[in-house]
TIMI-546700 format. One record per residue (C-alpha): residue in three letters; z, x, y. Coordinates in steps of 0.5 Angstrom, whole numbers, padded with zeros to 4 digits, always signed. Last residue first. Layout:
BEGIN
ALAZXY/...
This chain:
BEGIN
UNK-0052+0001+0010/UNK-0049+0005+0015/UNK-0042+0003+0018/UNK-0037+0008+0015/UNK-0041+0014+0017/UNK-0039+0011+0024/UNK-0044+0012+0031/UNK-0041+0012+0037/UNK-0037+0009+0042/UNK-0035+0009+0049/UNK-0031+0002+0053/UNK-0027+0000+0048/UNK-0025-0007+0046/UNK-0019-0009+0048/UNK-0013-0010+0042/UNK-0010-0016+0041/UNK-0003-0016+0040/UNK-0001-0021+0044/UNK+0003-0018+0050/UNK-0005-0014+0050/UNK-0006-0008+0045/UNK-0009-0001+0048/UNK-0016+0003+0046/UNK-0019+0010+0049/UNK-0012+0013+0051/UNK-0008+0015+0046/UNK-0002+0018+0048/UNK+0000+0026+0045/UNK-0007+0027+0045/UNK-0012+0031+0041/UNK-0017+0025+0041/UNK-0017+0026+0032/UNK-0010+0027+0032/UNK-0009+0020+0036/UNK-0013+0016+0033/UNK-0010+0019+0026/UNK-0003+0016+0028/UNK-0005+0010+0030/UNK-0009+0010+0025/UNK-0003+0011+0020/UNK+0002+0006+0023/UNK-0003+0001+0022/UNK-0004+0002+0015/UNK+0005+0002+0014/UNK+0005-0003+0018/UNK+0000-0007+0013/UNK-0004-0013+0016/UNK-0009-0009+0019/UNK-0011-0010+0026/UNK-0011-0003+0028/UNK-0015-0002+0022/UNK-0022-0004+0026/UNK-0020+0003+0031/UNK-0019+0007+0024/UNK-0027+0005+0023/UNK-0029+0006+0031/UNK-0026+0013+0032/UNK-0029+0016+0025/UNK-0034+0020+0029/UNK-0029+0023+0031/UNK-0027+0027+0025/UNK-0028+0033+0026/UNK-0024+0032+0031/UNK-0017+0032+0028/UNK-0019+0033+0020/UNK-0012+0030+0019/UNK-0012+0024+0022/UNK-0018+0023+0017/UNK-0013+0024+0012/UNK-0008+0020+0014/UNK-0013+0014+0016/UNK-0016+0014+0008/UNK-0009+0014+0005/UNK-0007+0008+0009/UNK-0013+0005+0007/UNK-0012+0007-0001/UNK-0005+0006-0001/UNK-0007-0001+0002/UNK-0011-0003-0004/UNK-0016-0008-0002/UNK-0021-0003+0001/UNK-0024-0004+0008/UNK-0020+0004+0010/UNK-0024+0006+0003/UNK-0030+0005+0006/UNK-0030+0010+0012/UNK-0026+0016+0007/UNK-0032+0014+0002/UNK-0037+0016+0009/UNK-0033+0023+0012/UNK-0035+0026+0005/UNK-0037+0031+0008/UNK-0032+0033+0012/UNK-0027+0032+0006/UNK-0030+0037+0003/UNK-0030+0041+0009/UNK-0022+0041+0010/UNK-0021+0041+0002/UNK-0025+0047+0002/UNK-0021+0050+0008/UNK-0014+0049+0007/UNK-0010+0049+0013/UNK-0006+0042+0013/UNK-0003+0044+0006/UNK+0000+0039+0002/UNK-0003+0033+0005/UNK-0010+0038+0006/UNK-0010+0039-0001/UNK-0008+0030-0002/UNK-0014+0029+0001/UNK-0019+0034-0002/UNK-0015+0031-0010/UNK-0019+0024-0007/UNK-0025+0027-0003/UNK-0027+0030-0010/UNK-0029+0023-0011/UNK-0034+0024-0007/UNK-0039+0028-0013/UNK-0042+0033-0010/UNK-0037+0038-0014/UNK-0032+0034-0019/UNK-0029+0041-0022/UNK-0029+0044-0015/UNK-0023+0039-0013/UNK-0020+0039-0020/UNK-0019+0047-0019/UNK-0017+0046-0012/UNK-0013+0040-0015/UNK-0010+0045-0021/UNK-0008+0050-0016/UNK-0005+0046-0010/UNK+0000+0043-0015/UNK+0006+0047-0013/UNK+0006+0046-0007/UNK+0007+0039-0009/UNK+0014+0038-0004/UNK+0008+0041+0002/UNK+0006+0033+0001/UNK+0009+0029-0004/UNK+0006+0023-0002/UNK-0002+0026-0003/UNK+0002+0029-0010/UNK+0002+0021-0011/UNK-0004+0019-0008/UNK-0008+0024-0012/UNK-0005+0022-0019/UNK-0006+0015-0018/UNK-0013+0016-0016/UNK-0014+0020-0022/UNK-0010+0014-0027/UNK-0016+0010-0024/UNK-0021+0014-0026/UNK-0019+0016-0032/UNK-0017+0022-0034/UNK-0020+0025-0040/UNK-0020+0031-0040/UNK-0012+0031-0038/UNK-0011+0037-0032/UNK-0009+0033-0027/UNK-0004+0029-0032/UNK-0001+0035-0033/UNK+0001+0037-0025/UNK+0003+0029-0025/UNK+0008+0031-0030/UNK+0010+0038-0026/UNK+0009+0034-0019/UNK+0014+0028-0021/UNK+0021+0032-0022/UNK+0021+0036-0016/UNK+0019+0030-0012/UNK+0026+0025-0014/UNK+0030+0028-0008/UNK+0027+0026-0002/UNK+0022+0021-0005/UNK+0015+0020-0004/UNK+0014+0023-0010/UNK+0019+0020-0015/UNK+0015+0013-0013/UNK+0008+0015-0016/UNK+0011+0020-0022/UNK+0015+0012-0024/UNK+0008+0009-0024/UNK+0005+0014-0027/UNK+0009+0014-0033/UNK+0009+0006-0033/UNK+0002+0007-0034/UNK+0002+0011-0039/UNK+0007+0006-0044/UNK+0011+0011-0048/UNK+0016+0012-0043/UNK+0019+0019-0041/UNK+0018+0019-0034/UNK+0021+0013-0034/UNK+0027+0017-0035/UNK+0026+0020-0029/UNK+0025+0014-0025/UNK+0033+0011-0028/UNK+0035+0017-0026/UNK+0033+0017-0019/UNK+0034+0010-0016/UNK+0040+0011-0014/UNK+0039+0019-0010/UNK+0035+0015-0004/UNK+0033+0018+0001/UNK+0026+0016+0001/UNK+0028+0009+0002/UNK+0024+0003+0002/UNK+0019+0005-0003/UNK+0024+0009-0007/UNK+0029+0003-0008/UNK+0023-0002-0010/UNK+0022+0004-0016/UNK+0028+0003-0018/UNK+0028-0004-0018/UNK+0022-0005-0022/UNK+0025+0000-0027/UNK+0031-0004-0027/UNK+0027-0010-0028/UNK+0023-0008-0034/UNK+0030-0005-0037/UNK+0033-0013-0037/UNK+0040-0011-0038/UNK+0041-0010-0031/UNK+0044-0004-0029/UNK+0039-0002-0023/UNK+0040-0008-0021/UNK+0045-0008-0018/UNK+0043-0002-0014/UNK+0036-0007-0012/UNK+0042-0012-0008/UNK+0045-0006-0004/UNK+0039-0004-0002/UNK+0035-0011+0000/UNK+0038-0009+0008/UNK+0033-0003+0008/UNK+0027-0008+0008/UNK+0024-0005+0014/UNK+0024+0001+0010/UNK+0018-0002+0004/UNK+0015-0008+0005/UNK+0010-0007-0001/UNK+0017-0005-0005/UNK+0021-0011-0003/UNK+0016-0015-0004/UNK+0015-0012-0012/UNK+0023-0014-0013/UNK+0022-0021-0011/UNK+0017-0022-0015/UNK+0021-0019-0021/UNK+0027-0024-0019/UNK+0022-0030-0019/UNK+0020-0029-0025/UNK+0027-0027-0029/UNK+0029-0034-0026/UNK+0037-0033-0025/UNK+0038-0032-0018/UNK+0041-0026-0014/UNK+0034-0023-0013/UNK+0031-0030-0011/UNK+0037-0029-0005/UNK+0034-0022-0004/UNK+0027-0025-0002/UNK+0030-0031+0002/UNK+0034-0025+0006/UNK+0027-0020+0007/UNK+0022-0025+0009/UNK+0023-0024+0016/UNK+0023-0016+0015/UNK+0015-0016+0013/UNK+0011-0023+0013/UNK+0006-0019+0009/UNK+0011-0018+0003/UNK+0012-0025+0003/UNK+0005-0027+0002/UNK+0004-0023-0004/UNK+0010-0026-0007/UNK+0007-0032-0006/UNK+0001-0030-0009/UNK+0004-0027-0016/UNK+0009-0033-0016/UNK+0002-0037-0016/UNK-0002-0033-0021/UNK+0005-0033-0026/UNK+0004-0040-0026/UNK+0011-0045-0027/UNK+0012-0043-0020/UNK+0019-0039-0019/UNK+0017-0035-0013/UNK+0013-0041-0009/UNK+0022-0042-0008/UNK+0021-0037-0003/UNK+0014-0039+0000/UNK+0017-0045+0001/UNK+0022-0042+0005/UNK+0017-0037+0009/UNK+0012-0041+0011/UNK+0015-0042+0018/UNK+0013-0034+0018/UNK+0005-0036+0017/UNK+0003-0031+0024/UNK+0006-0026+0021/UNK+0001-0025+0015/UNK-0005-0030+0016/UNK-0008-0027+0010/UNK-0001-0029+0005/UNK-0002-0036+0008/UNK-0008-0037+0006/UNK-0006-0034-0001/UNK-0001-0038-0003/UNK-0005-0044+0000/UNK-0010-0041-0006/UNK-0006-0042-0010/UNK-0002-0048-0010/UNK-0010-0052-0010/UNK-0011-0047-0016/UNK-0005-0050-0019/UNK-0007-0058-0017/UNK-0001-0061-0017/UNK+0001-0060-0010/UNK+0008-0056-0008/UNK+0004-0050-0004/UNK+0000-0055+0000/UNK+0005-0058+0004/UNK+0005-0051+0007/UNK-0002-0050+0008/UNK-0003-0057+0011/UNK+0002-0055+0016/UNK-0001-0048+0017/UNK-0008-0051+0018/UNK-0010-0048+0026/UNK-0008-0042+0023/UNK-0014-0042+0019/UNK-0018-0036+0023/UNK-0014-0030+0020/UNK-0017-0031+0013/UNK-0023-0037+0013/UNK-0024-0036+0006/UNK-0018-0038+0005/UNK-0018-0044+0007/UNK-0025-0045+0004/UNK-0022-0045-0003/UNK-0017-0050+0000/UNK-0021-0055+0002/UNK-0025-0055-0004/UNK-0020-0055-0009/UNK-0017-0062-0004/UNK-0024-0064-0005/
């Protein structure tokens, strides 16, 4: 009963904030699917589950690694709140809470600056998989950040792929480390064999960069032409028009594949939707019929993902002040009065 309960919870996403209470006491039940899955309940109530927090911290040293994965999920939604018990987990002895401590921290990104101090210490950890989380938490939470650069930078040369491509992902979106990422990620755009999700990796990546990546708008014009119809020629048009707004290809490649860029604003990633708002802002009005689309994702549980719509909304109605959609003192947001059809809604 309590697995069934539990599961339908979750189902219910925004809507079982009347379950809060029994969600909490959830977190310690016997049963680990039980524990799971109010994990990740309250990871979909987002702000609204903030009295989760402290069973939510010690959630972070389950004997389940599930469990500490989703209760580390769920601190990252609670945003800056969460940042004091997430550093004290970082300042603990349990290896798994302080990796999933680290991992929060990065998925909350500026808001958590005040973890700085306690993510530097970690960069001389003996632990080399922590350092490398640590590093890499530091990119994401501080784009200024010259600490975490050697330690990337040496990742770069890790026998484990991934682990490469992870470490070009977060140099690129740092001030300092960008340089040293779009050479790699240059190379890896040009491997016959690349996969797909290593593609994406690389796309967001030098979509991160932006006008830092210059150098790579040869090889993503050449990768974008490559993958002709195929919508995934939207990824390496994207990160283009990151790059260089004015680049005329990327632009009609992007328009024509307005639906993908529709569906990966739903995706699970939030990079994916945050990714996905961007490059629609940056059509501007060739992508009006995108309104409805990014107007859904103001209700994202990511910042970064509302950010980004707000921002695309915005650029798309060439206005300085959007004027089509406004939240009440509760933050709910007022239906619009125009509509039109979305791509992203067709069956």
């Amino acid at each position: 009963m309590r697995i069934h309960a539990s599961r339908a919870l979750v189902k219910l996403g925004p809507d079982a904030k009347a379950a809060l209470p029994a969600l909490i006491r959830a977190t310690k039940d016997s049963d680990l699917e039980v524990r799971s899955n109010a994990c990740e309940a309250l990871k979909n109530l987002g702000i609204d589950a903030e009295a989760a927090i402290p069973v939510l911290a010690e959630a972070l040293a389950d004997e389940v690694a599930g469990v500490a994965y989703q209760a580390g999920q769920a601190l990252a939604r609670m945003g800056r709140p969460a940042v004091p018990p997430l550093i004290r987990a970082l300042e603990g002895k349990h290896r798994g809470a302080r990796e999933r401590a680290v991992e929060a921290l990065a998925d909350i990104g500026p808001p958590a600056k005040q973890a700085v101090p306690a993510l530097e210490k970690l960069l001389t950890a003996d632990d080399g998989r922590l350092r490398f989380q640590a590093a890499g938490a530091l990119a994401e939470i501080d784009p200024q950040t010259r600490a975490a650069i050697p330690a990337l930078r040496e990742a770069l040369k890790s026998p484990d792929a991934m682990q490469r491509l992870l470490a070009a992902h977060h140099l690129a979106g740092t001030r300092a480390g960008a340089g040293y990422a779009v050479p790699y990620l240059i190379g890896a755009l040009k491997e016959k064999d690349l996969s797909l999700p290593a593609y994406g990796t690389v796309t967001g990546a030098l979509w991160r960069a932006g006008p830092r990546a210059e150098g790579a708008v040869p090889a993503l014009t050449e990768k974008m032409k490559s993958l002709g119809p195929d919508p995934l020629a939207a990824l390496a048009a994207g990160a283009l028009l990151a790059i260089d707004p004015s680049h005329k290809e990327a632009r009609g490649v992007v328009r024509r594949h307005l639906r993908v860029l529709g569906l990966m604003l739903t995706e699970p990633a939030e990079a994916g939707r945050e990714f996905a708002a961007d490059v629609l802002g940056r059509l501007g009005a060739d992508a009006e019929s995108m309104l409805p689309a990014l107007e859904d994702v103001l209700d994202d549980p990511s910042p970064r993902v509302r950010k980004a719509a707000r921002q695309a909304i915005q650029k798309i109605e060439g206005r300085t002040k959007d004027k089509r959609w406004r939240r009440d003192g509760k933050g709910s947001r007022e239906p619009r009065k125009a509509s039109c059809s979305c791509p992203a809604k067709m069956s």
